[in-house]
C-alpha angles and dihedrals in degrees: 000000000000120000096252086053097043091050094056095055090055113032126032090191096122093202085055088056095041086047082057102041092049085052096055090039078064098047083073082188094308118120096251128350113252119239093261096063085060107100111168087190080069091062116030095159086062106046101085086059090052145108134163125208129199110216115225110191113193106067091009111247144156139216140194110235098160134016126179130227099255096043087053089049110050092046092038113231139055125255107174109139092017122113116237089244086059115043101091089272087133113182085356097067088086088059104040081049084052093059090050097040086058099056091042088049096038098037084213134118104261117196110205115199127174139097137296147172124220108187099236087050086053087193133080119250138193107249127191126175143178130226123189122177124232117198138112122272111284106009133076126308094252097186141020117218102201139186126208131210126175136170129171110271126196112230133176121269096286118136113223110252099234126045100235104030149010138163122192143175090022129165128200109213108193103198140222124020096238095269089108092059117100 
């Protein structure tokens, strides 16, 4: 199943399947586009929801270069400039690496959905969010372009393990099988 099939099937947040769509517009049948392809003047109705990552390697890091209005508003704080390890995820930082790591190792879209607490929402909410890796053919994925989604969710009485921030039930969907490559 192709990425854009595959999308449509696990998220209905419309600004998560344009984000993807322009991605793979910029593929233009490469594996991946480079960061240069990438023009958010191209997509303003996209921008709010965004938020670009540089990729360090070794060690694997990531940093927030870029992050859009929407995405500072619903969790509260942000983070541009700032690394994920250190960006008051606490106990959570492993897991939000590992969503990065995925599309970097894969060099395929990967959609995240699950739930997650930030301390000024004081609710839980369902979070989904999309990350697409930007690099040349055969080296490292260099940068992530990502799209955020969030909605209240009613969950039952748990209180978040860390004071400022928790995410919880989550699934990494890592989309498309390859046949929409070339």
């Amino acid at each position: 199943m192709t990425a854009m099939a595959q999308i449509g099937t696990l998220t209905s947040e419309i600004r998560l399947v344009r984000l993807l769509e322009y991605w793979e517009g910029k593929r233009a049948g490469r594996e991946m586009p480079r960061r240069s392809d990438i023009d958010p003047i191209e997509i303003p109705a996209i921008l709010p929801i965004l938020y670009l990552t540089e990729v360090g390697h070794e060690p694997f890091r990531v940093r927030f270069r870029l992050v859009g209005t929407e995405v500072v508003r619903l969790t509260g704080r942000d983070v541009t400039g700032r690394h994920v390890d250190e960006s008051l995820y606490g106990e959570n930082a492993a897991e939000i690496l590992g969503f990065f790591r995925a599309a970097c190792e894969h060099r395929r879209p990967v959609l995240v959905q699950g739930h997650a607490y930030w301390l000024h929402q004081k609710e839980w909410m369902r979070v989904t969010s999309l990350h697409l890796p930007l690099g040349s053919e055969g080296a490292h994925v260099g940068m992530v372009l990502c799209g955020f989604a969030a909605e209240p969710h009613v969950r039952q009485a748990q209180p978040p393990l860390n004071e400022n921030f928790d995410f919880r039930a989550y699934k990494i969907h890592v989309l498309g099988d390859g046949s929409g490559l070339g």
